[in-house]
N, C-alpha and C positions, 0 to 999 in steps of 0.2 A: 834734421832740423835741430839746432840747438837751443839753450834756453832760452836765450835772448829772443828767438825769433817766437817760441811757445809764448813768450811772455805778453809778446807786440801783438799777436793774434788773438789772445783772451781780451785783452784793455781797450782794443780798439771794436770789438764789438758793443752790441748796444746793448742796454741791462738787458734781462731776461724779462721778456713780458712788455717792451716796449719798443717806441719805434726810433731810428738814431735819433728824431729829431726831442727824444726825450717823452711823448705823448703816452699816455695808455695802450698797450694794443692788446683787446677781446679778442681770445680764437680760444678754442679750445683743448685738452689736452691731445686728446687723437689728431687733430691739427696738426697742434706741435712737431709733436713727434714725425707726423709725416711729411710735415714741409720739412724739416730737418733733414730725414732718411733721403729723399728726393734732392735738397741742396737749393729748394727755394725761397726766396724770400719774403716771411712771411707779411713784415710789414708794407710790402708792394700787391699785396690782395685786396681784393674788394670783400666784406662778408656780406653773405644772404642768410646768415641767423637772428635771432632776435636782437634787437641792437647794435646789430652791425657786426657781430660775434663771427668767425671766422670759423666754418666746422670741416667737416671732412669731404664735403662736396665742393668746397669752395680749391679745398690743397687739390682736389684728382681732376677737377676743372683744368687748373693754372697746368697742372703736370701734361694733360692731354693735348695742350694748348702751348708747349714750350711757354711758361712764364719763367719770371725774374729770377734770376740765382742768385745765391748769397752772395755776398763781397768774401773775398778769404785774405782781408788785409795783406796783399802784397805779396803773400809766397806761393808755392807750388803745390803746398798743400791744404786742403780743407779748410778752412778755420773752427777753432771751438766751437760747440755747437752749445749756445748757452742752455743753461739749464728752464724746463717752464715752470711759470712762474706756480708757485705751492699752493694748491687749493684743497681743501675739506674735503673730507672724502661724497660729502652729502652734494657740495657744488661741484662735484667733479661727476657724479651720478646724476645730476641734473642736467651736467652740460651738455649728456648723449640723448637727452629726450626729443625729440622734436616740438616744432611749436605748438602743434595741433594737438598734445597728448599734455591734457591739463590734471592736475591732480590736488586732492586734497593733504596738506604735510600735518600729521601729527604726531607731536614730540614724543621720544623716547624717553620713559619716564625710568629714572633709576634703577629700580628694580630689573624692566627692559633688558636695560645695557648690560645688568651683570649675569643676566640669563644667556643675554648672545657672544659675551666670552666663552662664560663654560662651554659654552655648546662647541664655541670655535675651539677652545684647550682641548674638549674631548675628542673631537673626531679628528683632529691634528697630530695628538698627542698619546689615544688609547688604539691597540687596534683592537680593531672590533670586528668580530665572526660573528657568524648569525645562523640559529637551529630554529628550525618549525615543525612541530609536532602538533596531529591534529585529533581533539577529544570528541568522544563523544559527550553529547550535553544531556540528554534526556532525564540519568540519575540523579545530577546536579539541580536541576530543575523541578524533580518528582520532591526533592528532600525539601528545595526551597518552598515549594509549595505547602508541604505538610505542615512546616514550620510556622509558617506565615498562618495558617489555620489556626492554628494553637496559641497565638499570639493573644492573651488577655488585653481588651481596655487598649488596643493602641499603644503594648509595651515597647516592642521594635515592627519594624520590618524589615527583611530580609530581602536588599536586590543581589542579583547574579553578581555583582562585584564586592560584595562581600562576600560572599563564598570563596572566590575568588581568590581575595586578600587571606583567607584564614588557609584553604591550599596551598597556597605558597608559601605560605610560612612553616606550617608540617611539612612542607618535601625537603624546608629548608633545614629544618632537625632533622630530617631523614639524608640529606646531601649535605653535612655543614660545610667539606669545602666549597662547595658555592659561596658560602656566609664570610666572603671573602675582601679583603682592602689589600692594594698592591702597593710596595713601597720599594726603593733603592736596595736597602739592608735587609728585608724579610715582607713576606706575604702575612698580613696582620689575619688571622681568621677569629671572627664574631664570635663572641659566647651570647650574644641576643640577638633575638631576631626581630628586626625593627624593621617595619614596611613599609618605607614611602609611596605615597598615591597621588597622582599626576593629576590637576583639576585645575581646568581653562578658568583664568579671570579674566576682566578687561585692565589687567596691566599686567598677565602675562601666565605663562604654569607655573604653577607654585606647587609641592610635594609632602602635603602634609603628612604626620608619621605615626602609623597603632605602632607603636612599641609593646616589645612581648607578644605580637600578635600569634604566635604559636599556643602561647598558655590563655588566652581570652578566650571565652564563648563567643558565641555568632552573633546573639542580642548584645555584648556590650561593644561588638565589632563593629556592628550595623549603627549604634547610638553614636560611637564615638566619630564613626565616619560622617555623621550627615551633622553633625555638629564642628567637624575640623572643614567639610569642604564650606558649609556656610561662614565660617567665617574669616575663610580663604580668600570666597568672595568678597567680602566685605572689607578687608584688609586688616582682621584683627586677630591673625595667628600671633603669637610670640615666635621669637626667633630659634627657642628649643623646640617648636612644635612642628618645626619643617625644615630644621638642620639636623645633622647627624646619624640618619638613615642608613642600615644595612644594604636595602635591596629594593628594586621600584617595579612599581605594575604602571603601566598607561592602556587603560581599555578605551578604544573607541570604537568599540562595537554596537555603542547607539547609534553611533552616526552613518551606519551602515557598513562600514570598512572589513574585507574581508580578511586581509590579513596585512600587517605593518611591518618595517624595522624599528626601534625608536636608538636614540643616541643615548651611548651611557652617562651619567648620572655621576661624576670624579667625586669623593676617588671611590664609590662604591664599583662592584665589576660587573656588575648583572640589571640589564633590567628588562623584565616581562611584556612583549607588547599581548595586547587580547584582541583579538578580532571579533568577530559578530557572529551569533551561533545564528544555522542556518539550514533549512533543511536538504541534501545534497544525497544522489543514489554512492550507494556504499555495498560490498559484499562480505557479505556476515553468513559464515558458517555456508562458504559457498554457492549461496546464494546472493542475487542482489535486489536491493532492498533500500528504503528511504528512511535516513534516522537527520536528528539534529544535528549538524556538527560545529566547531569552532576550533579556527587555526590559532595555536598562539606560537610566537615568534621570538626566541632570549638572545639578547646581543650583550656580548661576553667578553671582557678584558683577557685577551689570551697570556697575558703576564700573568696573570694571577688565579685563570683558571683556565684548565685543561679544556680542550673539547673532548675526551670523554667525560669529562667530569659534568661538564655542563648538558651532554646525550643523560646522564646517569641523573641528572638532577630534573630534567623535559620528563623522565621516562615517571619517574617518582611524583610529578606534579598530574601526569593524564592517569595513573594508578588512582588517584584520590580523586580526580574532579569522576571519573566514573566508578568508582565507590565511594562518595561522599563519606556515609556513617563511620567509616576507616578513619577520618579526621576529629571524630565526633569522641572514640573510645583514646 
């Protein structure tokens, strides 16, 4: 075919998304596409979608049925197959619902949008390996207790995810290549250990940060925490207060979850999922026997950190949640 003849075959079809005689035509994009593939013509269908919309049952119909084939403007070949017509990604996910599958739409609020890039940059973009090592909890739990006792006047209290947050942060002085940022020219590694902590709002997770959480006590861990996710909630972090983070924990271990992967956090390389301590038969010292346990889960930038490094830094975080007071000196 020469050009001449390419050229006669694009012009003389109809815009994309209508019918020769110039009219709107509703079908949708899976439609499209397979009345095209198949060589039918879409504007000679009847639809049985909303509105008369032309979906995929309508094209496998016509096809089962010998319907109407395209015109191929006069040669021996195909004709262009126009292109369909450019819809939203939101109306192009709505075109596949059926009628009977009603829904409530609530808008994407900023914030939203720029959580579900990253998300997409990260797992597109980092690879990500994943280690599970699983703690005992009981010591963890025996210290938070005693703590919580000694508490004067309602000074703090101590939940399991501040413990939590101040281990990880020791194992991370204790492994600082984990305390790791991956770049093109060089792997940046942390001189601070800065903690982001993962906490559900209704516009979306947001990762508030104990900075220095290796050099703070547990009472100003536990204060600073329920004061950054309260106002997490509320929407009145500043923008230093949950940007710039070394390394992230997400526990949903209230929610019952036994054990997670979570997505990393760009351009940090590490972040901690926690699962839900629980009590599970276990064999200790040859015997077996029922203790507390809890899985947690590190998904790890392998550009910027090793998987043994990230074995060596798992191994350093279950040393301390089972000797807690090891964090304490």
């Amino acid at each position: 075919m020469d050009t001449t003849t390419v050229t006669s075959a694009v012009t003389s079809a109809p815009p994309a998304g209508h019918t020769p005689s110039g009219e709107r035509l509703f079908a949708s994009p899976l439609a499209r596409r397979l009345a095209a593939e198949a060589g039918l013509d879409l504007s000679a269908l009847t639809g049985s979608g909303p509105h008369g919309r032309i979906i995929r049952a309508d094209v496998e119909k016509a096809k089962a049925e010998g319907g109407p084939q395209a015109e191929t403007a006069g040669t021996d070949e195909p004709a262009a197959t126009p292109a369909p017509a450019a819809e939203a990604p939101a109306q192009a996910v709505k075109a596949r619902l059926q009628p009977w599958q009603t829904y409530e739409e609530i808008p994407n609020s900023q914030m939203r949008k720029a959580i579900g890039r990253r998300l997409v940059e990260s797992k597109q973009t980092v690879p990500h390996f994943y280690l599970t090592i699983d703690c005992a909890l009981e010591p963890l739990l025996d210290v938070r207790r005693q703590l919580n006792e000694r508490a004067q006047d309602g000074a703090y209290k101590l939940s399991v995810n501040d413990l939590i947050i101040k281990a990880a942060a020791v194992a991370l002085r204790r492994v600082p290549a984990a305390n790791a940022v991956w770049t093109d020219e060089a792997i940046l590694r942390l001189e601070t250990v800065d903690i982001s902590v993962a906490v559900a709002t209704d516009r979306g997770l947001i990762t508030p940060i104990i900075r220095n959480a290796d050099t703070k006590g547990l009472a100003t861990i536990a204060n600073e925490m329920k004061d950054l996710a309260q106002r997490a909630r509320d929407g009145k972090l500043k923008p230093e207060e949950y940007q710039g983070g070394g390394f992230s924990i997400s526990n949903l271990g209230m929610y019952g979850i036994r054990e997670f992967s979570a997505i990393i956090n760009p351009p940090q390389s590490c972040i901690l999922a926690i699962g839900q301590g629980e009590q599970r038969p276990v064999v200790k010292d040859g015997a077996l026997t029922v203790a507390t346990m809890m899985s947690c889960t590190l998904s790890v930038d392998h550009r910027s950190v090793d998987g043994a490094v990230g074995a060596e830094y798992l191994a350093a975080f279950k040393a301390i949640v089972e000797d807690p007071l090891s964090m304490l000196v």
